[in-house]
FINU-884370 format. One record per residue (C-alpha): residue in three letters; x, y, z. Coordinates in steps of 0.02 Angstrom, whole numbers, plus 50000, padded with zeros to 5 digits. Layout:
<nodes>
alaXYZ/...
</nodes>
This chain:
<nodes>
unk483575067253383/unk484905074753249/unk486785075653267/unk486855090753276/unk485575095353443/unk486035108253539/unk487515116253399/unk487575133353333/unk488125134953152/unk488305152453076/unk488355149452867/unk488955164452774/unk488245165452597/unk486815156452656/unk485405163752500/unk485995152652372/unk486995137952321/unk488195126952439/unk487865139452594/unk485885137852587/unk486335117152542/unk487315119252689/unk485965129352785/unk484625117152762/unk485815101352817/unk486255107552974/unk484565113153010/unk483745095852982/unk485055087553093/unk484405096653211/unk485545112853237/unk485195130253259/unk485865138653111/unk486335160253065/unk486005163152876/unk486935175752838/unk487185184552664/unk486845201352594/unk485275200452521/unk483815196752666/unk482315192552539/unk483575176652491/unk484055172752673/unk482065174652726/unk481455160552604/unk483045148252666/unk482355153352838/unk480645149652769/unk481195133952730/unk482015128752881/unk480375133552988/unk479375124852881/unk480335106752935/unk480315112753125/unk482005119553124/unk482585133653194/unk483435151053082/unk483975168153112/unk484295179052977/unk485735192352985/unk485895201252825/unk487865207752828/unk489105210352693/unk490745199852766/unk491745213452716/unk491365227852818/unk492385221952976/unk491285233353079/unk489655225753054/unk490415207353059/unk491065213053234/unk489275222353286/unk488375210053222/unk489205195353280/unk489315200653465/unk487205204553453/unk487055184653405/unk488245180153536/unk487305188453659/unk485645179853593/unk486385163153578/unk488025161953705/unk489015151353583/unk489545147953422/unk489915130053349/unk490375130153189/unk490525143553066/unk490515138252885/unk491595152552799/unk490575152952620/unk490345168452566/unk491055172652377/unk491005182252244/unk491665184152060/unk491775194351903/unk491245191751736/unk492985201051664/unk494125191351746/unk495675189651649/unk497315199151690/unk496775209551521/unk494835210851580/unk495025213451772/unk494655233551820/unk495685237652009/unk493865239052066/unk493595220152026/unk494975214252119/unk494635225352273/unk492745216152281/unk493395197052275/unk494835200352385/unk493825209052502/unk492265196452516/unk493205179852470/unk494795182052568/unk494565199152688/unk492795193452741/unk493205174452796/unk494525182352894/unk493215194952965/unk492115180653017/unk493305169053109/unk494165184553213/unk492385187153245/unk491825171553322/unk493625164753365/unk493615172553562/unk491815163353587/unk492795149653510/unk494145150653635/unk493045152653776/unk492225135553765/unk493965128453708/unk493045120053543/unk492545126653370/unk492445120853168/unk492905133153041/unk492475124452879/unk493115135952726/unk492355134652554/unk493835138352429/unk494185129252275/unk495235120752165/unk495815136852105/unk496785137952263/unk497815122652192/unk497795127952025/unk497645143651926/unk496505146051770/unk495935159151669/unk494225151951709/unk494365155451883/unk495315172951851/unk496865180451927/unk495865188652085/unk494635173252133/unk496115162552121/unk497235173052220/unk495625176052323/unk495835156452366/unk497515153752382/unk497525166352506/unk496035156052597/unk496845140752597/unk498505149052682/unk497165158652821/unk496365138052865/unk498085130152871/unk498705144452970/unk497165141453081/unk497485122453084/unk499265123753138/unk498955137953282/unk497275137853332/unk497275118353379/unk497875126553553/unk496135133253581/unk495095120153539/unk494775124653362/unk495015114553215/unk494905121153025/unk494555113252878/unk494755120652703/unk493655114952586/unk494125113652376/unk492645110152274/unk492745110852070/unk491385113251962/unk489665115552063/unk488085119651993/unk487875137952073/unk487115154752036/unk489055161352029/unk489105150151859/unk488105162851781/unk489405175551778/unk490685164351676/unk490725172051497/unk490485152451443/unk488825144551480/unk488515125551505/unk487015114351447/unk485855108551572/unk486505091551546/unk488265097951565/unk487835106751734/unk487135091051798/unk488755082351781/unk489505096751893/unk489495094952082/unk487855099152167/unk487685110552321/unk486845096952403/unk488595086152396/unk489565100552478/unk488365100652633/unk488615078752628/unk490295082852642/unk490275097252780/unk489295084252881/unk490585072152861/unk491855084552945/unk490665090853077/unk490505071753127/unk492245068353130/unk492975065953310/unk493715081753397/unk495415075253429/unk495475072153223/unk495755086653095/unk495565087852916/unk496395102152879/unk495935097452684/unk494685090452574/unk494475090952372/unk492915088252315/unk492755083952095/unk491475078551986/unk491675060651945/unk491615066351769/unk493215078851765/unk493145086951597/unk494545099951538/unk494025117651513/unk494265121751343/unk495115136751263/unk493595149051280/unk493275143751463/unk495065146251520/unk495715159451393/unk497165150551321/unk497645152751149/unk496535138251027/
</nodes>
């Protein structure tokens, strides 16, 4: 028997990284789990995966910030699965020209619209199911660029965050009243595919100092265990290891 018997968790982002991490620990606790991401082949080999243990996947290849297809395609699950659990708001993006004299008004349209515009797409879609049963989790992935800004998290991505963290705190002090609790989520450093786009690249053994995806799913577990009548509206997540970024990481004059 796993914890999680019985509970339907919808992962956005769920191809690579901390949302397939996330994928894959839900799923072997025993819940039914939505990968959901733009690119299918990526969500068809987590899904792979997740069969291959005995768990159960569907696959909904979406792009979080067309508000239409969230909406279609969420009410088509619904109606497959008559409830929604938990919805683990990870879905991000960033650019490689990211400094206020780098970022194009294209740039900032994309990571507003995915890392900000999207979450907010997904909750409003699952929030009346929410409602309905009177309980829901809404665990969103920012960052610690939502604490503190960096030129090596860039002016949109970090803006992209704060604005997340303001949407879960919002959602922690009004949607309590409905059953649903929010937690927002601020990793540093993890070893992802979105590390690739930083004009700086790190060592292997530097990357293995970073956080793992693997420890961001060990910590959405601990939330998704924690008792309904407690919230954590917050949790930062470091390496042990915290290193400063250094002039060419972060843009600052040497």
């Amino acid at each position: 028997m796993g914890v999680f018997d019985g509970k339907f968790v919808w992962v956005t982002g769920a191809g690579t990284g901390i949302g397939k991490a996330a994928a894959l620990m839900f799923a072997e606790d025993g819940a039914s789990v939505v990968l959901i991401g733009r690119r299918r082949e990526m969500l068809d080999q987590v899904a792979g995966e997740i069969e291959g243990m005995g768990g159960s996947a569907l696959v909904a290849p979406l792009d979080v910030s067309n508000r239409s297809d969230v909406q279609a395609v969420a009410a088509d699950i619904q109606s497959k699965q008559g409830r929604i659990d938990i919805l683990v708001n990870n879905a991000g993006t960033n650019v490689t020209n990211r400094r206020l004299d780098e970022i194009t008004l294209e740039d900032w349209d994309e990571v507003i619209a995915i890392n900000l515009t999207g979450a907010f797409n997904m909750f409003m879609a699952v929030m009346p199911a929410m409602r309905a049963q009177e309980d829901g989790l809404v665990i969103n992935v920012a960052s610690t660029a939502a604490k503190r800004v960096s030129g090596a998290a860039g002016i949109a991505y970090s803006a992209s965050k704060f604005g997340m963290l303001g949407m879960s705190l919002s959602l922690t002090q009004e949607a309590w009243k409905f059953g649903i609790r929010a937690c927002c989520v601020h990793p540093d450093d993890v070893n992802t595919p979105i590390m690739e786009r930083r004009k700086v690249k790190y060592s292997p053994e530097v990357l293995a100092q970073f956080i793992q995806p693997e420890d961001m799913a060990h910590a959405m577990r601990m939330i998704a265990l924690m008792p309904t009548r407690s919230s954590l509206p917050e949790l930062i997540v470091t390496p042990t290891n915290i290193r400063p970024y250094t002039p060419a990481e972060s843009g600052t004059p040497e």
